[in-house]
N, C-alpha and C positions, 0 to 999 in steps of 0.2 A: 615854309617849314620852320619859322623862326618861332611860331606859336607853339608849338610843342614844348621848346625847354621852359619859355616862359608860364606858360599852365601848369609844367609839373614843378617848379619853384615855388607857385603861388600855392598848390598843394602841400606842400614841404612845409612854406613858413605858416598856412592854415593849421598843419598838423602840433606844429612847434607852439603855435599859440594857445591850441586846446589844450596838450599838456602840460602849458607853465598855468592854463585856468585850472586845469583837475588838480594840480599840484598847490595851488593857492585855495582852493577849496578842502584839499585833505588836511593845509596849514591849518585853516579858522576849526574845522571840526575834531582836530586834536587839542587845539585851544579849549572849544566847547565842550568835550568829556570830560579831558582833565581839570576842568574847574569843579564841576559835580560831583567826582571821583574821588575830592578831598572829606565829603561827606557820607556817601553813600555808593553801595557797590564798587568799590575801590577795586575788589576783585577782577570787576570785568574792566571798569572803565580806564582803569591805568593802561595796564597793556595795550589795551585798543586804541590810547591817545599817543603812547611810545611807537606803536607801529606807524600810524600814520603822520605823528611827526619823518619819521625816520625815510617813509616814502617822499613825502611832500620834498626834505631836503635831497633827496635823490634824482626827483623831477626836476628838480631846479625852481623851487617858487621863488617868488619874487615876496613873499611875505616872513622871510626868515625869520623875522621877532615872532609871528604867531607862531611857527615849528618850534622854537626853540621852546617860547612858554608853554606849547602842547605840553613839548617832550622832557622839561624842566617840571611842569606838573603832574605830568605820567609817572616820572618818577619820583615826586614825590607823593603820591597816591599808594603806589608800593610799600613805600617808607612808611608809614600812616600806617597800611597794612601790616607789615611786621611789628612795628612799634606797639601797636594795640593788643595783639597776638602775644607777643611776650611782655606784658604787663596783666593781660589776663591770664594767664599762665596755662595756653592753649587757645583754639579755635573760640571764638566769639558768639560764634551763632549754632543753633541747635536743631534737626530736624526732627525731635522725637516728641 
């Protein structure tokens, strides 16, 4: 009976190491948006690089520098966004 607690630890620390990879994995692709995002679709790619900075550091990555420069570029993707918006004095783009 002694294989039981050990199988379900080995389960535990298996679980524990997938989500510090998923969590080091949402780090690099908040890094990845947010760098684009300075250029283009800022709209979407900011926020989407804020969230998953902000998950990745929840999970506990082990890659904090890439969450932080996601989420440092996330927002400033945002920044970029309003700053452009009021110096054009209104929305930038036009559907008509």
């Amino acid at each position: 009976m002694r294989t039981a607690p050990a199988a379900s630890a080995a389960s535990e620390s298996s679980a524990v190491s997938r989500n510090v990879r998923d969590a080091d994995g949402m780090a690099v692709a908040s890094f990845l948006l947010g760098l684009p995002g300075l250029l283009v679709m800022n709209v979407v790619l900011g926020p989407a690089a804020v969230v998953l900075a902000l998950v990745a550091f929840a999970r506990g990555t082990r890659r904090r520098g890439r969450a932080a420069l996601g989420l440092a570029l996330g927002v400033a993707d945002l920044a970029v966004m309003v700053a452009v918006t009021i110096a054009n004095h209104g929305v930038i783009w036009s559907f008509t």
